[in-house]
C-alpha positions in Angstrom: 165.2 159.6 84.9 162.8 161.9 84.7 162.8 165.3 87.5 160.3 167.4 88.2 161.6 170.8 89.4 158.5 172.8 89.2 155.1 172.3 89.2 152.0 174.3 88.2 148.3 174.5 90.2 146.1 176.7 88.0 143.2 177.8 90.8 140.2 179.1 89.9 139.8 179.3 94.1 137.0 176.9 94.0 136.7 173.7 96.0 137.7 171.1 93.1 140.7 173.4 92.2 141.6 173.6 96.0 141.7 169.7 96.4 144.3 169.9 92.8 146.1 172.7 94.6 146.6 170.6 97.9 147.5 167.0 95.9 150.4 169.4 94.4 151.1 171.0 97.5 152.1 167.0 98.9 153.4 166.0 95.5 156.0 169.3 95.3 156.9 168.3 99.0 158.0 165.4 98.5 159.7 165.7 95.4 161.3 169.0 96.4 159.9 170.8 94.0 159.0 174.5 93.3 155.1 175.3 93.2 153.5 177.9 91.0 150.2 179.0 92.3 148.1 180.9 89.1 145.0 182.5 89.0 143.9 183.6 85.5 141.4 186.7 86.1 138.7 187.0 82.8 138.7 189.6 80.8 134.7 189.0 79.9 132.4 191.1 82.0 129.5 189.5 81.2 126.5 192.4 81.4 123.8 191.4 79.3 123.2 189.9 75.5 124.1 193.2 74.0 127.8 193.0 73.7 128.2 196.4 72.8 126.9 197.6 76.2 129.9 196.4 77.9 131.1 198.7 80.2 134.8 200.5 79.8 136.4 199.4 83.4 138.5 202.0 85.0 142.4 200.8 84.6 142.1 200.6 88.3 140.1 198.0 88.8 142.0 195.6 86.6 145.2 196.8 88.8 142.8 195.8 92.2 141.6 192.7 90.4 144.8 191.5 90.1 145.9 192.5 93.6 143.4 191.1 95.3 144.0 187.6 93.3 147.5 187.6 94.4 146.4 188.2 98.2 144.1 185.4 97.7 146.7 183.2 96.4 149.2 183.7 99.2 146.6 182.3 102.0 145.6 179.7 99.3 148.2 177.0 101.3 147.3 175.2 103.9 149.9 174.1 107.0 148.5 170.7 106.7 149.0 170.4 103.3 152.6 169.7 103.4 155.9 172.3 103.1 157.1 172.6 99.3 160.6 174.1 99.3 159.1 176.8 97.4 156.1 178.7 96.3 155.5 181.4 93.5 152.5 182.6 93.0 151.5 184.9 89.9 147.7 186.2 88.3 147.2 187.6 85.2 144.7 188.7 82.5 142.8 186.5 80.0 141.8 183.1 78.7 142.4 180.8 81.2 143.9 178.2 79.0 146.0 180.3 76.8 147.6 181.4 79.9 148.3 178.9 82.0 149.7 177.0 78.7 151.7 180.3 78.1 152.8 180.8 81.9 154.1 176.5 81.9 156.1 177.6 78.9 157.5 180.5 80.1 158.5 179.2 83.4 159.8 176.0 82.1 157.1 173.8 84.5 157.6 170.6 84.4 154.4 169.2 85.5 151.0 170.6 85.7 148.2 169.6 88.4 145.0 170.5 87.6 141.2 169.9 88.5 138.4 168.8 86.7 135.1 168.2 87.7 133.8 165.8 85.3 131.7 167.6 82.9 129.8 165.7 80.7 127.2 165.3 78.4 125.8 168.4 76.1 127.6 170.8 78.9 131.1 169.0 77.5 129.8 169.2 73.9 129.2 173.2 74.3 131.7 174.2 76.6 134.5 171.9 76.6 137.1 171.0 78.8 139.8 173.7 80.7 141.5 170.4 81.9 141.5 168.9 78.5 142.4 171.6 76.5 145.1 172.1 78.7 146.2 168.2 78.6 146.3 168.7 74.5 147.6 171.9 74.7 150.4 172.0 77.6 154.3 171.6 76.9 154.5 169.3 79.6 152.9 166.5 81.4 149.8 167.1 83.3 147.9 165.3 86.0 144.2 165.9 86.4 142.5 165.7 89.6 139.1 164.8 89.7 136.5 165.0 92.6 134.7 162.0 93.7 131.3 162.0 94.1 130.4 160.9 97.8 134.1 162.4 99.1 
């Protein structure tokens, strides 16, 4: 039988990552499991096309960054969105699907609940997927959420 203990929701903080964040919320509930809250900060500053007039950040703002991600994360849970037994939440630095790969690794996750807003066409082609290089990539199942139009 298969038991999920701990699940991942990657949040970017926007409102398709919320509605992933709240199905896993309900989902950890009622299979009393752990959930993982990540925010992956970017280490691109994007300033202009010259890429060698990027700015050197002060180590202190990577330190606040971070911070003020993990203060976001902690109000990210909603009362109404249902009482996991617990909830770890953790940001870090850098590509966004390298890490949260890396993090479901790490932690041993054994599911991972993610958004997706339906990209397609030449946007797909040139950007890709987070959601389905994470599917591809991840070393455990993952469940994508994806908003409906008209909800």
């Amino acid at each position: 039988m298969i038991e999920i203990r701990s699940i991942l929701a990657p949040t970017d903080f926007s409102k398709h990552a919320e509605k992933a964040v709240r199905y896993a919320c309900l989902l950890a509930e009622r299979l009393g499991a752990e959930i993982h809250l990540l925010h992956v900060l970017s280490d691109i500053v994007p300033v202009g096309p010259d890429p060698m007039l990027t700015p050197v950040l002060p180590p202190e703002y990577y330190t606040e960054a971070k911070e003020q991600a993990l203060a976001a994360l902690s109000k990210t849970l909603q009362p109404d969105w249902g009482h996991p037994p617990a909830v770890k939440t953790s940001a870090c630095w850098g590509e966004p699907v390298e890490e949260i790969v890396t993090y479901a690794r790490d932690e041993a996750i054994d599911l991972i609940v993610v958004a997706t807003h339906g990209r397609t066409g030449l946007k797909h082609v040139l950007l890709g997927s987070v959601a389905e290089r994470i599917v591809r990539e991840a070393p455990c199942p993952v469940l994508t959420i994806r908003e409906r139009e008209g909800l």
